[in-house]
C-alpha positions as CSV (number, residue, x, y, z in Angstrom):
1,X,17.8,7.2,-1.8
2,X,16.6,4.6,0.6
3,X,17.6,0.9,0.6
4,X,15.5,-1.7,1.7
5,X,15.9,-5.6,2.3
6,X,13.3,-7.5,0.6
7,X,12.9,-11.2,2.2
8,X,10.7,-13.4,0.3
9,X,10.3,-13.6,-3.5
10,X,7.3,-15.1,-4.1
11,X,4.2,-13.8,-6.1
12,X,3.5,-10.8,-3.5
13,X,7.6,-10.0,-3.1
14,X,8.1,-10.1,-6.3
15,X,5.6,-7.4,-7.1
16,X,6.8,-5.6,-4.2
17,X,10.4,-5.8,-5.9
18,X,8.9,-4.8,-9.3
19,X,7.5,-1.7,-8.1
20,X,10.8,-0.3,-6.0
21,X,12.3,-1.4,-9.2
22,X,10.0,1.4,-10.7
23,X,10.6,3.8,-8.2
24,X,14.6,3.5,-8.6
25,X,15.0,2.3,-5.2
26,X,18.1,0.3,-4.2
27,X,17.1,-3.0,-3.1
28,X,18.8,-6.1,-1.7
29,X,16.7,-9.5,-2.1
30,X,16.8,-12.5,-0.1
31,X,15.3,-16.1,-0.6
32,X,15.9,-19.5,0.1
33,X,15.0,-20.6,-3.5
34,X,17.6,-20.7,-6.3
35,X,15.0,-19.9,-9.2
36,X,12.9,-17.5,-7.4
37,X,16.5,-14.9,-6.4
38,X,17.6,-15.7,-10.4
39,X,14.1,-14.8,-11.7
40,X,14.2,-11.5,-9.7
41,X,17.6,-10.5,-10.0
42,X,17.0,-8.0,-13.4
43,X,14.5,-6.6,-10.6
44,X,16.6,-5.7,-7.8
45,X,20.4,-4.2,-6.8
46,X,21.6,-7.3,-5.4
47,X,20.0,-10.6,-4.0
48,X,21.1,-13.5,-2.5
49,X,20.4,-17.0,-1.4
50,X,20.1,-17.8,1.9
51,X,18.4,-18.9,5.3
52,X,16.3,-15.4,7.1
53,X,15.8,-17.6,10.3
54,X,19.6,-17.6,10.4
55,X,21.3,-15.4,12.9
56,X,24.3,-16.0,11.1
57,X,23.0,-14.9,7.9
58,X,21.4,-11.9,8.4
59,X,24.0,-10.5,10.6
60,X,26.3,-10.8,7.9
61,X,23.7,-8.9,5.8
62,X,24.3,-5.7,7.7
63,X,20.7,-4.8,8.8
64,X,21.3,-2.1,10.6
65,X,22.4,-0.2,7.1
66,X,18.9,-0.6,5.7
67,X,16.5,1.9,6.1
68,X,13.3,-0.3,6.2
69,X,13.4,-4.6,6.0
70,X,10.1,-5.6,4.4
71,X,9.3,-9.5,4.9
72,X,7.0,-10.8,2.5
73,X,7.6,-15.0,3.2
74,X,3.9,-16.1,2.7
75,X,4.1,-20.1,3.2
76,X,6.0,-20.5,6.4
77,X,4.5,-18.3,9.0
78,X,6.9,-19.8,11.8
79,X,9.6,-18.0,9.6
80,X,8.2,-15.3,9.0
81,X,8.2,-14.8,12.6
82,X,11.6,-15.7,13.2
83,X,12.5,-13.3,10.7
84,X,10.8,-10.1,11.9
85,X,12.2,-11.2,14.9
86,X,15.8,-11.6,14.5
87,X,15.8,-8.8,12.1
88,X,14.5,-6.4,15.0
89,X,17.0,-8.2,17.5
90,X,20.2,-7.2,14.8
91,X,18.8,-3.6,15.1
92,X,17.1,-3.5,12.2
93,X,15.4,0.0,11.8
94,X,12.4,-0.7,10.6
95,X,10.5,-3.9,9.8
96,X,7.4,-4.4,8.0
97,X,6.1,-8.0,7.7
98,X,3.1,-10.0,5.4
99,X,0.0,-11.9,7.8
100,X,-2.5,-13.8,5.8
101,X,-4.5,-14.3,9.1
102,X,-5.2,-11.8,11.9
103,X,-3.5,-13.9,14.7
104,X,-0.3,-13.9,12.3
105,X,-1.1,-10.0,12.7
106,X,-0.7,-9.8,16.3
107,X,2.1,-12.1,17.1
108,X,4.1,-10.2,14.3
109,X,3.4,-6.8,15.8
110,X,4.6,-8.4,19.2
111,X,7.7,-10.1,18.1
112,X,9.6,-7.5,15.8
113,X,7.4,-6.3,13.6
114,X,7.0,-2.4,13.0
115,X,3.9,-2.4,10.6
116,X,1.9,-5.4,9.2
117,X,0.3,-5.5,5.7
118,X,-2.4,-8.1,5.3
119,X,-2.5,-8.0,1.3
120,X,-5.8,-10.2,1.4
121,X,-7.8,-8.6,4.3
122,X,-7.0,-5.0,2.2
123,X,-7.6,-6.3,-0.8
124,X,-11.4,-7.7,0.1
125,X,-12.1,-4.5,1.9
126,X,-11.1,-3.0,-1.3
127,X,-13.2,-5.0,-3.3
128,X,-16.4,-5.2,-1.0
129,X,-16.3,-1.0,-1.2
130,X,-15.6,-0.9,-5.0
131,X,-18.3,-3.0,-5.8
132,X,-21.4,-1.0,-3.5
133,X,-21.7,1.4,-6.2
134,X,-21.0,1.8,-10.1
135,X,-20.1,5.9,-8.4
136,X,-16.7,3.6,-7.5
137,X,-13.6,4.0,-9.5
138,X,-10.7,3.4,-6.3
139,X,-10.4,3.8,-3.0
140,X,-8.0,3.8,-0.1
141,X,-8.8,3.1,3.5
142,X,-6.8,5.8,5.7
143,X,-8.5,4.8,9.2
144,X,-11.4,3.6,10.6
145,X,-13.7,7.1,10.1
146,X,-11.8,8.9,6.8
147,X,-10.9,7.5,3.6
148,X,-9.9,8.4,-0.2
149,X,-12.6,8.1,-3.0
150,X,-12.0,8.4,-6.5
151,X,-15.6,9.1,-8.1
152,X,-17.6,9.3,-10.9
153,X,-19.2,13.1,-10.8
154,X,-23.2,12.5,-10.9
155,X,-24.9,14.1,-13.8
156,X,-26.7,17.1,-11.9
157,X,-23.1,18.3,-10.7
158,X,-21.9,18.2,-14.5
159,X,-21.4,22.3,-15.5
160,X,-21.2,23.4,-11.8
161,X,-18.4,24.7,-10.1
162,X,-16.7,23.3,-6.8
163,X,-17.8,26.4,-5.8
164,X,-21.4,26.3,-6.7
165,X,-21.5,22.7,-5.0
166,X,-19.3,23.5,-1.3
167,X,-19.3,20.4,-0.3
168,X,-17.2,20.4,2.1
169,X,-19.4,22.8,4.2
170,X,-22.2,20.9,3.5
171,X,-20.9,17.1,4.1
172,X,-17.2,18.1,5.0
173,X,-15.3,16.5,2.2
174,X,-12.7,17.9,0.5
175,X,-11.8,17.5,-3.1
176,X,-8.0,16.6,-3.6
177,X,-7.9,16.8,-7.4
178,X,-9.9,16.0,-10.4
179,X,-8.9,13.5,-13.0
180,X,-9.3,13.5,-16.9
181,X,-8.4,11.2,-19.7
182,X,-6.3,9.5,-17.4
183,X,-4.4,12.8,-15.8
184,X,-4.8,13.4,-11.8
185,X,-5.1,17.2,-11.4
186,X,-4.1,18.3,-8.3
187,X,-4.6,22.3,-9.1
188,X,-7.8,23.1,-8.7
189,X,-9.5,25.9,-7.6
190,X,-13.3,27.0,-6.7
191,X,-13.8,27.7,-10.1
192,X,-13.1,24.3,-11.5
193,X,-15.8,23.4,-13.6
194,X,-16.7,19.7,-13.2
195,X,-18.0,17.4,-16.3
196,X,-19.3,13.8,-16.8
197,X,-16.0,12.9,-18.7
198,X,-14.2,13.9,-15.6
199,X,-13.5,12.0,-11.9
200,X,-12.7,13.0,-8.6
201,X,-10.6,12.9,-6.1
202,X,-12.2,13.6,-2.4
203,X,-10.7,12.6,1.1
204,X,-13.8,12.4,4.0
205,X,-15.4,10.3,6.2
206,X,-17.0,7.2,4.7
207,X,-20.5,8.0,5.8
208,X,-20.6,11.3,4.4
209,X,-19.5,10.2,1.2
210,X,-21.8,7.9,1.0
211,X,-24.6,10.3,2.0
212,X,-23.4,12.7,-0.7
213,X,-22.6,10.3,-3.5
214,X,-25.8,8.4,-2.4
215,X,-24.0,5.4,-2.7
């Protein structure tokens, strides 16, 4: 099981915290605030109160013997920083660290960081794509060219086969699985026969889905 150091507890660490709390993962919690470590201790393994920009501190917390150190402190960028820093300095193995701007990106990336999530530049781009076309259910961005549609199937495709359809020779997109009163199907073969009541699952590049969902 891996363990992870979570610094930061506010809105986003705490929902980062509830879901490893999901996922069974050990997890070791750090903030400077009293009320935010005792409102997320039923959440975590073991948290504590303390200072991230502290060398002192965080050698003590024995960095090295977490697999990943996630930094989530969204109102203090200048600690932020410190942190991703210091952590990385302590030998930290790896460190991923919140930006709420793009030149908080970039310095993080050159001063510690391993990975940098950006919670509100992902979560527009998810938004902005969601909202082009009713077609839309979810969507994950993998890179530039190729991303992950979940999809309402259009009426003419209702009673057809994958098959019958072969859409990935025609507009190279593949279907990952096929979804149905809430229940992500992963088994599916040629035969599959697709309905309104169902969704789907394909993984291609963005302007081929849109060219065959005509979205």
């Amino acid at each position: 099981m891996r363990s992870i150091l979570l610094i930061g507890l506010g809105r986003f660490g705490r929902h980062i915290a509830m879901k490893l709390n999901d996922l069974n993962y050990q997890v070791m919690a750090v903030d400077n605030r009293e009320e935010r470590v005792d409102a997320a201790l039923h959440l975590v393994t073991n948290a504590q109160i303390g200072d991230s920009t502290s060398e002192e501190f965080l050698s003590e917390m024995g960095v090295r013997n977490f697999d990943v150190c996630i930094v989530t402190i969204g109102d203090d960028f200048q600690s932020s920083l410190e942190t991703a820093s210091l952590l990385k300095e302590l030998g930290a193995k790896k460190v991923i660290a919140r930006a709420s701007r793009g030149v908080q990106e970039k310095f993080l990336l050159r001063n510690g960081a391993d990975e940098v999530v950006y919670p509100e530049k992902q979560l527009a781009s998810w938004t902005a794509i969601r909202c082009t076309s009713e077609h839309i259910l979810d969507y994950i961005e993998l890179d530039r060219d190729y991303s992950i549609f979940e999809l309402t199937i259009p009426e003419t495709w209702s009673g057809k086969t994958i098959l019958q359809l072969d859409i990935r020779k025609k507009y190279g997109i593949n279907i990952l699985g096929i979804r149905e009163k809430g229940k992500l199907n992963m088994d599916i073969i040629p035969d599959t026969i697709l309905s309104r009541e169902k969704s789907i699952l394909v993984l291609g590049k963005q302007k081929a889905v849109q060219k065959c969902f005509h979205i």
